[in-house]
C-alpha positions as a printed Julia matrix, in Angstrom:
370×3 Matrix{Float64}:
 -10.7   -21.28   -2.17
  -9.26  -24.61   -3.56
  -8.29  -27.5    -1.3
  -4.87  -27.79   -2.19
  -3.52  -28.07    1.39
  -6.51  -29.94    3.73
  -7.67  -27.63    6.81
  -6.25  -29.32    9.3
  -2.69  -29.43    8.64
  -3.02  -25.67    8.33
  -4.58  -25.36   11.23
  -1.86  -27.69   13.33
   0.62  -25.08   12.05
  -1.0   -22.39   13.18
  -1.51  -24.03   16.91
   2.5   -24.57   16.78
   4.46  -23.58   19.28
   6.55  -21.87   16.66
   3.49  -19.77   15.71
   4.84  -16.47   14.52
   3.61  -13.07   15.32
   2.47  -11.48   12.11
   3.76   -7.86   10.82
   0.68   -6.7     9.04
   1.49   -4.47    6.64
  -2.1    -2.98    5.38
  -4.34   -2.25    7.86
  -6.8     0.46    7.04
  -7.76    2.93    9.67
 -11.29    4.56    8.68
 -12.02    8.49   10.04
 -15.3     8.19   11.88
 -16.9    11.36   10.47
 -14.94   14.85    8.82
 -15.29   16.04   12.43
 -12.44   13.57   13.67
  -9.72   15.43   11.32
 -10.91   18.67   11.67
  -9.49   19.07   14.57
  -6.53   19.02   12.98
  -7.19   21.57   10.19
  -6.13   25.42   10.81
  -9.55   27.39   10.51
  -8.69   28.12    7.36
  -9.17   24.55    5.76
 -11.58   23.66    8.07
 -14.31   25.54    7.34
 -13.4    25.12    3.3
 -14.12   21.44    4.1
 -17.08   22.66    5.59
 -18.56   24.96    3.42
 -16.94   23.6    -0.25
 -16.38   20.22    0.79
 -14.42   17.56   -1.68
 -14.11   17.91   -5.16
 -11.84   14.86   -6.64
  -9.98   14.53   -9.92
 -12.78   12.11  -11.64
 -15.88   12.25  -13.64
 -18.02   12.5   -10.67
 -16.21   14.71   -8.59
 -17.2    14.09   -4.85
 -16.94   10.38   -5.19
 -15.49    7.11   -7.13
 -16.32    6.64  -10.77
 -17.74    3.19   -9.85
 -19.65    1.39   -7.28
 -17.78   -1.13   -4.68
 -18.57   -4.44   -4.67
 -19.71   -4.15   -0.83
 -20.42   -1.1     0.54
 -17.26    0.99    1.59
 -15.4    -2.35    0.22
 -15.91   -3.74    3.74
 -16.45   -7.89    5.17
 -19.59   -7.53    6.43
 -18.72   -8.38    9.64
 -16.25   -5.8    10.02
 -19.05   -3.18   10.4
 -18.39   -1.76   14.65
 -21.33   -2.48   17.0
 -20.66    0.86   18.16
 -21.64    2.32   14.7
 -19.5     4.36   12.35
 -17.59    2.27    8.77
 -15.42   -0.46    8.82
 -11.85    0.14   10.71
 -13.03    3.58   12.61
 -13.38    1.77   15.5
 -10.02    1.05   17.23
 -11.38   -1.42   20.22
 -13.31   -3.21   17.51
 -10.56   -3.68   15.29
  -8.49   -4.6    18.19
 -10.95   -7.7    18.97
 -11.37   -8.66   15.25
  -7.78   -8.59   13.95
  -5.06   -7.48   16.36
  -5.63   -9.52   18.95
  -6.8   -13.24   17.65
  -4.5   -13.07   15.02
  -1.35  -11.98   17.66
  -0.68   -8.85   15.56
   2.58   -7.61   16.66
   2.61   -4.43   14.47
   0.09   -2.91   11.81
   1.26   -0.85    9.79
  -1.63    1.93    9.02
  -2.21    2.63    5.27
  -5.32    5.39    4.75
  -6.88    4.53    1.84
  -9.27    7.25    0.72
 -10.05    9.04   -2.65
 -10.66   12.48   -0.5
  -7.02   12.38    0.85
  -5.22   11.84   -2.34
  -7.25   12.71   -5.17
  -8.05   16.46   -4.33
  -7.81   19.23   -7.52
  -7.29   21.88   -5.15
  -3.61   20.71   -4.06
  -2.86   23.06   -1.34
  -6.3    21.95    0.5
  -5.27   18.39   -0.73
  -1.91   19.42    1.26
  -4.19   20.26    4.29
  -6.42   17.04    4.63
  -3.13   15.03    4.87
  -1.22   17.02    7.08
  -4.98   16.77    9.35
  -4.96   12.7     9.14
  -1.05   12.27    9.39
  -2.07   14.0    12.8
  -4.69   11.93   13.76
  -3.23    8.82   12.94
  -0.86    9.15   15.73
  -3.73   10.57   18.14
  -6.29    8.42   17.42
  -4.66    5.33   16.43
  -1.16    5.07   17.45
  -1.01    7.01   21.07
  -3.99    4.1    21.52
  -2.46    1.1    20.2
   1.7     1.26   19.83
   1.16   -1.9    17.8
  -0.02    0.53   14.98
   2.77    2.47   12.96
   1.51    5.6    10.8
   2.99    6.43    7.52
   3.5     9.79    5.94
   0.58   10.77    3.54
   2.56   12.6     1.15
   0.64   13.89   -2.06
   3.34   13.69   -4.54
   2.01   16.25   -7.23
   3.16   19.38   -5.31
   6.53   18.68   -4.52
   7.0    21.25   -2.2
   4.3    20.89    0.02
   5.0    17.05    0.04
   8.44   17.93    1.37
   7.13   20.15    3.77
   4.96   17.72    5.23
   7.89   15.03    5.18
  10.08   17.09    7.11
   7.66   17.66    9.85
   6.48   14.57   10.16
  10.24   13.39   10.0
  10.49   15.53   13.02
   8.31   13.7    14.76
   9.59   10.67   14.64
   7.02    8.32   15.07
   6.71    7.29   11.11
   7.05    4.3     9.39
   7.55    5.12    5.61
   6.55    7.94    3.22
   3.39    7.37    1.13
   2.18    8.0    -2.24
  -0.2     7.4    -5.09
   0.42    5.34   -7.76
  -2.34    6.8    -9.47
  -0.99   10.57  -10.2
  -0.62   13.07  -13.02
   2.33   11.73  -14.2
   4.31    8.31  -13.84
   6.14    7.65  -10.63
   9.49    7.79  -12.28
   9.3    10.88  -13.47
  12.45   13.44  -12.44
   9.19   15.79  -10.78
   9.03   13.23   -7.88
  12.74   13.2    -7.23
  12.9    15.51   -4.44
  10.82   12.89   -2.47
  12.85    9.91   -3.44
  16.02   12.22   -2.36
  14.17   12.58    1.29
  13.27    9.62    1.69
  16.69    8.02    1.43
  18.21   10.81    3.3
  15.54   10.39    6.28
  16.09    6.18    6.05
  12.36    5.73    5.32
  10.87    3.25    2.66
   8.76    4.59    0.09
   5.09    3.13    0.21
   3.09    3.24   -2.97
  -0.78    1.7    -2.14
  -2.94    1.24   -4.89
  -5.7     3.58   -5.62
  -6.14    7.37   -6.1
  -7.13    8.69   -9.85
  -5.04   11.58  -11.36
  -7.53   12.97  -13.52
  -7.08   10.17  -16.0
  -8.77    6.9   -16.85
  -7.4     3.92  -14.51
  -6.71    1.77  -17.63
  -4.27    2.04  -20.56
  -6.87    1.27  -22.03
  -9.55    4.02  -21.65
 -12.35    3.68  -18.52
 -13.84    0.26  -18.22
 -17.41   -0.62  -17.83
 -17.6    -2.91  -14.26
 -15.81   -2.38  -11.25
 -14.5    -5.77  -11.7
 -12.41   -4.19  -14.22
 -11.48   -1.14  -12.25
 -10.27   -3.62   -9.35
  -8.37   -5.65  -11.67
  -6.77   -2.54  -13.1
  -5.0    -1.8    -9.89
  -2.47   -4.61  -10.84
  -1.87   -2.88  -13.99
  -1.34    0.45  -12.71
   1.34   -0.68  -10.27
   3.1    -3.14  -13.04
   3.14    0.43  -15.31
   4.51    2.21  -12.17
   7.51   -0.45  -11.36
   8.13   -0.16  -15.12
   8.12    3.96  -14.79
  10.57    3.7   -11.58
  12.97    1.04  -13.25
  13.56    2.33  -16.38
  13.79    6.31  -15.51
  16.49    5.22  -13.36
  15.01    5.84   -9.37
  16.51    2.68   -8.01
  19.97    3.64   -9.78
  20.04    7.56   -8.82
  19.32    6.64   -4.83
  20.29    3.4    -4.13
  19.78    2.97   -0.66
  15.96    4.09   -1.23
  13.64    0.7    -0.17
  10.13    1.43   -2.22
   7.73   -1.02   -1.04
   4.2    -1.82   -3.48
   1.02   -2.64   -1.27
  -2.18   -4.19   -2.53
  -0.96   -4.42   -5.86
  -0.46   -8.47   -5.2
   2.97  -10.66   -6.85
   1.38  -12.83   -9.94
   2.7   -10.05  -12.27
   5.82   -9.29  -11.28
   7.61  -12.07  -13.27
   5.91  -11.38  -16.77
   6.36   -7.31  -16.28
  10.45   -8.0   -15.52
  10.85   -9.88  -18.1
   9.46   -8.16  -20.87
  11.7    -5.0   -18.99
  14.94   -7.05  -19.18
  13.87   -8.25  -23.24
  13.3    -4.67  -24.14
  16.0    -3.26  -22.36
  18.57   -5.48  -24.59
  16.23   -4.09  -27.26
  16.85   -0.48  -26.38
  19.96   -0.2   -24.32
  20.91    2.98  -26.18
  17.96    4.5   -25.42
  18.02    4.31  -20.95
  22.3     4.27  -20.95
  21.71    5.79  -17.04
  20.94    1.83  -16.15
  23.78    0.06  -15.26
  22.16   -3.25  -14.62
  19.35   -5.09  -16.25
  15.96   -4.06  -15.02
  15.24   -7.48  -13.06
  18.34   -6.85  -11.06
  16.85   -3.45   -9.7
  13.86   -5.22   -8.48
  15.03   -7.91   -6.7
  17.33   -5.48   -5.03
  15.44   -2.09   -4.05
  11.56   -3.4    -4.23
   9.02   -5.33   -1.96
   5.68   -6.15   -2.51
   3.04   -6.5     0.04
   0.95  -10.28   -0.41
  -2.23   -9.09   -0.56
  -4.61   -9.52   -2.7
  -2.41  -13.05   -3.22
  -2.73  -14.94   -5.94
  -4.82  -18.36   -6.28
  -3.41  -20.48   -9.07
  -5.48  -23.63   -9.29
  -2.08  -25.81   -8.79
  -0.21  -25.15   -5.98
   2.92  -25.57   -7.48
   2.56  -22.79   -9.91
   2.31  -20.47   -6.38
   4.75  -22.04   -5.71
   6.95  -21.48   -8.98
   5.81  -17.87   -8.57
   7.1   -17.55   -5.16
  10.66  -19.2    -5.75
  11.02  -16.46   -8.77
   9.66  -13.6    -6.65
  11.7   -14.22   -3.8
  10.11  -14.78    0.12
  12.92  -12.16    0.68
  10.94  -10.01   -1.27
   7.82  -10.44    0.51
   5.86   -8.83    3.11
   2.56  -10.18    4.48
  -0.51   -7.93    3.92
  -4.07   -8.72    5.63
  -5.93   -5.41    4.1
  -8.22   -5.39    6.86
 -11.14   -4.45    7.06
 -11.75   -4.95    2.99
 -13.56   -7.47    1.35
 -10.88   -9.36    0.12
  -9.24   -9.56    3.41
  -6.17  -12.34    3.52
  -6.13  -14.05    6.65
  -2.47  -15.3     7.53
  -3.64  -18.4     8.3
  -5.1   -19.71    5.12
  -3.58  -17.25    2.74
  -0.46  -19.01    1.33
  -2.45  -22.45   -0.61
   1.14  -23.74   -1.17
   3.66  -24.82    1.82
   6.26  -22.69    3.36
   9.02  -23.61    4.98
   9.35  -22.25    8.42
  12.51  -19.93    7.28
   9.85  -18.69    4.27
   6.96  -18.35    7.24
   9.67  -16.44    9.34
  10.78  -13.9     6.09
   6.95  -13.26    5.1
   4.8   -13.25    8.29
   7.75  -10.94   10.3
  11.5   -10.54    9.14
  11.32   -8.8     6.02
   8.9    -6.35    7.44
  11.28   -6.05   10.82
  14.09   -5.5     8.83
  12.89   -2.74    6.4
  10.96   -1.06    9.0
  13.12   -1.02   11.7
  11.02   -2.37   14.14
């Protein structure tokens, strides 16, 4: 961490009596053991977990083609007392994060390769139906600070729909979730359906990086480290906003809000721009955009802070963040993980209080409806 901003004027804003209450929007909830979802499994898919267990779209099947950097890409203090991985433990993670940072809501993302990356689909289908379920009973009915989102797995359609609607029916979700790593690019016509429920239903559109589709996580073929595997995940969500853009989503449903998460900012700039060159380029070619491509992301996309960037000047965050937009914003701890962001030393540039106000809570009030 540079010293761009000394400790102790950070610290007097953070004693303030203006101290804001922070909208976290990553949090990762951990399941405890297979037992704690199924519970929530019809007999059918329970025992297939059981007896067949997971079998993911990569190389290696039952697991991630490469090793985390810390095991379960944890802090290493965030492992519970009580036992069990990092975030399964809802009192722990309540004494840790939600409370001494004054957490008014965390929004749950689960981030697991066995919920999105399943080749059977319709068992896929199952396992998120099962934690949708016991994010509200384990986490939610327990905490009211934490708001569930729909797992949706996007490459069957129709059972993704399914699972919207009764979720929908609920009531008690946040936003409709996705991977940005799928079989095809986001934008594609495929995925429609769920962009047309979404904005019908009035719910943002999550996309949190991770899952593998069966194909290498680089346009450039599978790397060698998982340092390039982690830095990938900024590509894959620059490719995605490109996808979206240009095959017109933000144009065809207007009053959709899609929201990126743990993809970080630093790239947004040089991806739009390179959009808005080639679209004078090619205008014949996309004639279903009315607008330049920058003007469709300043207007239907937000981008969670997290992992945020750490220029060695400050003002070059700052430059960043003035192009960006704090409107565009939304603070992002990703607790438990090892690159955790703690909203009081995150930002190493200063914000003014209306820029605290946007990033820490409003933006995240507003497109949640909290």
């Amino acid at each position: 961490m540079s010293d761009i901003i000394d400790r102790p004027i950070l610290e007097q804003e953070v004693a303030s009596p203006s101290r804001l209450r922070i909208i976290d929007c990553d949090v990762h909830p951990s399941i405890h053991a297979h037992a704690d979802i199924e519970q929530f499994m019809t007999k059918r898919w329970a025992e297939h977990l059981r007896t067949y267990g997971s079998h993911l779209r990569t190389p290696y099947i039952g697991t991630t083609p490469y090793p985390r950097s810390s095991p379960l890409i944890a802090r290493r203090d965030a492992w519970p007392p009580t036992g069990g991985p990092p975030g399964s433990d809802l009192a722990f993670m309540q004494k840790q994060h939600l409370d001494p940072l004054d957490v008014e809501y965390g929004i749950l993302q689960v981030l697991d390769l066995f919920i999105f990356s399943q080749q059977n689909l319709e068992f896929g289908a199952a396992i998120q139906r099962a934690i949708n379920d016991w994010q509200l009973a384990f986490w939610s009915d327990r905490d009211p600070r934490l708001k569930a989102s729909i797992l949706a797995g996007q490459d069957d359609t129709e059972l993704a729909i399914a699972e919207i609607e009764r979720c929908a029916k609920i009531g008690r979700y946040v936003q409709i979730n996705v991977c940005p790593r799928a079989n095809e690019p986001l934008g594609r016509r495929r995925y429609w359906p769920i962009y047309a429920r979404a904005q019908e239903l009035g719910l943002p559109l999550g996309i949190h990086v991770g899952g593998y589709g069966g194909h290498a996580p680089t346009g450039g073929g599978w790397p060698s480290y998982y340092a390039e595997e982690h830095q990938s995940n900024a590509h894959t969500m620059a490719a995605q906003l490109t996808s979206l853009v240009l095959e017109g989503v933000p144009e065809r449903f207007p009053n959709l809000k899609i929201v990126f998460i743990e993809g970080g900012f630093g790239w947004i700039p040089s991806a739009t721009w390179r959009m808005d060159r080639h679209f004078e380029a090619f205008r014949s070619e996309v004639p279903h955009l009315k607008r330049k491509p920058s003007e469709y992301v300043k207007q239907h996309f937000w981008f969670t802070t997290q992992p945020i960037d750490e220029p060695d000047e400050a003002k070059h965050l700052r430059s960043l963040i003035d192009w960006v937009g704090a409107d565009r914003l939304l603070f992002s701890s990703d607790y438990p993980h090892w690159d955790f962001d703690d909203p009081r030393y995150a930002f190493r540039t200063p914000l003014t209080e209306v820029e605290r106000a946007k990033i820490f809570n409003g933006n995240a009030r507003s497109i949640y409806k909290f």
